[in-house]
C-alpha positions as CSV (number, residue, x, y, z in Angstrom):
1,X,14.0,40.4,60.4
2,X,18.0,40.2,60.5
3,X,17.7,37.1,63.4
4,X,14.7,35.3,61.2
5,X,16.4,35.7,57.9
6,X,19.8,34.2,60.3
7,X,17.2,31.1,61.5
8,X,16.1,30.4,58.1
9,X,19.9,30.0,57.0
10,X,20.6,27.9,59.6
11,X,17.5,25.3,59.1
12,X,18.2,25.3,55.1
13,X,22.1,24.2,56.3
14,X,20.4,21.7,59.1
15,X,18.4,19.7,56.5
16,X,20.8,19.5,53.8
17,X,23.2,18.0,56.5
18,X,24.1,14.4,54.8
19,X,23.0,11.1,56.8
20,X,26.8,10.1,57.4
21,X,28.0,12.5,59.0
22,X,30.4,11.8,61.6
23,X,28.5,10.7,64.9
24,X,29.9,11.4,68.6
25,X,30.9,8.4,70.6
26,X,32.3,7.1,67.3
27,X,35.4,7.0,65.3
28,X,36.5,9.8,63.8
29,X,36.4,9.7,60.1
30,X,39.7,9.8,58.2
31,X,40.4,12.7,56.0
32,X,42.9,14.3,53.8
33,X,42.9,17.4,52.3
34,X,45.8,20.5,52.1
35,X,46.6,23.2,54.3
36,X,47.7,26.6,52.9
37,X,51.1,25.4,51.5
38,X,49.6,22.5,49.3
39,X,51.3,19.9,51.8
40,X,48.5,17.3,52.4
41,X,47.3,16.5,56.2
42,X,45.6,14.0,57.5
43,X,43.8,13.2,60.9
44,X,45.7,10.5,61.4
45,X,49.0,12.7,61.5
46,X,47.7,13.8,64.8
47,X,46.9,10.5,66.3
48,X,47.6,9.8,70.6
49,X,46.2,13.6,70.2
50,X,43.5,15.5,71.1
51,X,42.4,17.5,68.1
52,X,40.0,20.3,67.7
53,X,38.5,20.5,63.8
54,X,37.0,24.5,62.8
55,X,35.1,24.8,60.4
56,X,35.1,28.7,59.2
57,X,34.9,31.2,56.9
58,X,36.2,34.4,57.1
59,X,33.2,35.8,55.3
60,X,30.9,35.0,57.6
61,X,29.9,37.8,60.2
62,X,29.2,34.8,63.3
63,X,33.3,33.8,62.4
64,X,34.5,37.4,62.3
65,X,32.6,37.7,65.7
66,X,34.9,34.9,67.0
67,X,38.4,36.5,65.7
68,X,37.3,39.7,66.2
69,X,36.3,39.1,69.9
70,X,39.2,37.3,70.8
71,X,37.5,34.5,71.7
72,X,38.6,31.7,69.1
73,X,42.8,32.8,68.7
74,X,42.7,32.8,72.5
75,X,41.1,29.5,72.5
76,X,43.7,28.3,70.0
77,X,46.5,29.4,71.8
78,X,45.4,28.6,75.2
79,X,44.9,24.3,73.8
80,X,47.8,24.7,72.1
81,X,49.6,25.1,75.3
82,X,48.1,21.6,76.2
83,X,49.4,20.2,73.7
84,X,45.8,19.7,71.6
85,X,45.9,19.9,67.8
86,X,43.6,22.8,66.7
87,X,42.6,22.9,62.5
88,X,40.5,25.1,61.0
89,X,38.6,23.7,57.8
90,X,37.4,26.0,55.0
91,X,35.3,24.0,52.7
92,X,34.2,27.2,50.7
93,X,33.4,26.0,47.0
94,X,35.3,28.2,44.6
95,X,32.0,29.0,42.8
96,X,30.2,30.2,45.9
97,X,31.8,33.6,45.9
98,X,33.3,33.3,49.3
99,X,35.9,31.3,48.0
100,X,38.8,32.2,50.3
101,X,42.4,31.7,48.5
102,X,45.0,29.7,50.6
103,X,47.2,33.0,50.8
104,X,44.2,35.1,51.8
105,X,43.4,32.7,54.5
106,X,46.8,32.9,55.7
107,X,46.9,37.1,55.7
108,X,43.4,37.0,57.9
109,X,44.4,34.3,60.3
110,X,47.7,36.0,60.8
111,X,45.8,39.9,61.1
112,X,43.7,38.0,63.8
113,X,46.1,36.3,65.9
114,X,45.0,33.1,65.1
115,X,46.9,30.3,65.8
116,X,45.7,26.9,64.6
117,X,48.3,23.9,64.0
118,X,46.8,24.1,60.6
119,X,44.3,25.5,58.3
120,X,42.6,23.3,55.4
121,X,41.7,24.4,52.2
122,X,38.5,21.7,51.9
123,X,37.9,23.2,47.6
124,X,35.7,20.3,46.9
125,X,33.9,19.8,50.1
126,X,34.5,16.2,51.0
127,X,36.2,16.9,54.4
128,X,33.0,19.2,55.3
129,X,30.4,17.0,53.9
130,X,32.1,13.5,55.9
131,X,31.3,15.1,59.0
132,X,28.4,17.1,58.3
133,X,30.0,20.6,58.9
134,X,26.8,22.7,58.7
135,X,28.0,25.5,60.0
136,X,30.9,28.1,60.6
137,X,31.9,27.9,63.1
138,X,30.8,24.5,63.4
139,X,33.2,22.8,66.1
140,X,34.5,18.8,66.7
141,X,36.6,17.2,69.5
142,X,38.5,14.5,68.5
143,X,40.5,12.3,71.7
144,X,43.8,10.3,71.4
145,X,42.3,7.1,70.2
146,X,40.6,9.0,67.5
147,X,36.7,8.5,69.1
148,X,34.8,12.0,68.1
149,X,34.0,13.6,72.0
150,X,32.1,16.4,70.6
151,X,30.0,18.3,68.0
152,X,28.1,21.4,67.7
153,X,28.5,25.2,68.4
154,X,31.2,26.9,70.1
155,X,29.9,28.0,72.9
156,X,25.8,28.8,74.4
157,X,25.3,32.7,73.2
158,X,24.0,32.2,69.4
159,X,22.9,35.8,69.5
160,X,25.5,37.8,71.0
161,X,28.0,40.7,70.8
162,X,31.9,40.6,71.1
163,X,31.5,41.6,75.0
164,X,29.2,38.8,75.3
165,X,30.5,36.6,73.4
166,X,34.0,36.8,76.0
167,X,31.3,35.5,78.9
168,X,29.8,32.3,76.8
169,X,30.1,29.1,78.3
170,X,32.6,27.6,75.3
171,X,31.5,24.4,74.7
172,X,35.0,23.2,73.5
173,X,36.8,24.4,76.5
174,X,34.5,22.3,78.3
175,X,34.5,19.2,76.3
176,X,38.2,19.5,76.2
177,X,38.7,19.9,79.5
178,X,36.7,17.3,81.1
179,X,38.3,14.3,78.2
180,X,41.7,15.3,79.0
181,X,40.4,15.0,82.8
182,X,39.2,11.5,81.5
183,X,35.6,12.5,82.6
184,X,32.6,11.8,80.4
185,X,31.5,14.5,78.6
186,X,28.9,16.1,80.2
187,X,27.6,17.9,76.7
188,X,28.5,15.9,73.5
189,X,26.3,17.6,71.2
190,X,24.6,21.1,70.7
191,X,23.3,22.6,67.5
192,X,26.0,24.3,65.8
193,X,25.2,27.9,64.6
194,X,26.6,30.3,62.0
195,X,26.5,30.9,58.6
196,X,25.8,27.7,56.1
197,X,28.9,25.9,54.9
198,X,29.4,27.3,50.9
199,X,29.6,24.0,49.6
């Protein structure tokens, strides 16, 4: 019952995914919105980059599986060494009652170990809708010339625990490292899975 009511969720989110969104083996769009301080950010701060966008939720139990596992601060920390952008997006609406405050955000990411360059408070849902973030996690992979190299989950085990979550094949790790190889990508788009994105 728990995995169909988890499908259901996931199909509403899928077809009320807007037409625009952002399409792989295309620019990136542009975007603006502020991290936990207020200061504004934009992608094109990070441009000659590699950048990683997250969307997430700290609400949602697929997200919690991620930080609670290990698996997504280790990811963060172990780009970051590479020298790859990593920011998390949370495009919670603050009537959906998962609303997330930006000092909140900060306390989770910080009891997790997380470690993105920077974390997006997305209030009115533009960033999310412009590139169809359905999902948390719902994952992108932005290269230097600001052409999107990947979309979709963050790894191949949708139903899994936090042991099995450490074995996944990560589909980020793997988009990442066969761009910065300046290899095609051999997988440039999976269906992302999670919780809906509370717009």
């Amino acid at each position: 019952m728990r995995k169909l009511v988890l499908v259901l969720a996931t199909a509403i989110a899928v077809a009320a995914a807007p037409a625009f969104a952002a399409t792989v083996g295309q620019p990136a769009p542009e975007f603006s919105a502020p991290d936990l301080s207020g200061k504004p950010v934009k992608l094109s701060d990070f441009r000659g980059k590699f950048v990683v966008l997250e969307w997430t939720n700290p609400e949602c139990p697929y997200v919690r599986r991620h930080y609670d596992s290990g698996n997504m601060p280790s990811l963060q920390k172990e780009v970051a060494v590479k020298d790859v952008v990593w920011v998390a997006v949370n495009s919670s609406s603050p009537s959906s009652g998962e609303f997330t405050t930006p000092e909140n955000m900060a306390k989770w990411l910080a009891a997790k170990g997380a470690a993105p360059k920077a974390t997006l408070i997305d209030e009115d849902g533009k960033v999310g809708r412009l590139y169809g973030a359905r999902t948390t996690p719902h994952m992108y992979v932005i290269d230097p010339q600001g052409k999107l190299v990947y979309a979709g989950a963050i790894d191949d085990k949708r139903w899994a625990s936090a042991a099995e979550t450490k074995s996944a094949k990560n589909h980020v790790r793997v988009a990442l490292g066969e761009a910065m190889a300046g290899k095609p990508v051999s997988v440039s788009a999976t269906s992302p899975y999670g919780c809906s994105v509370k717009y």
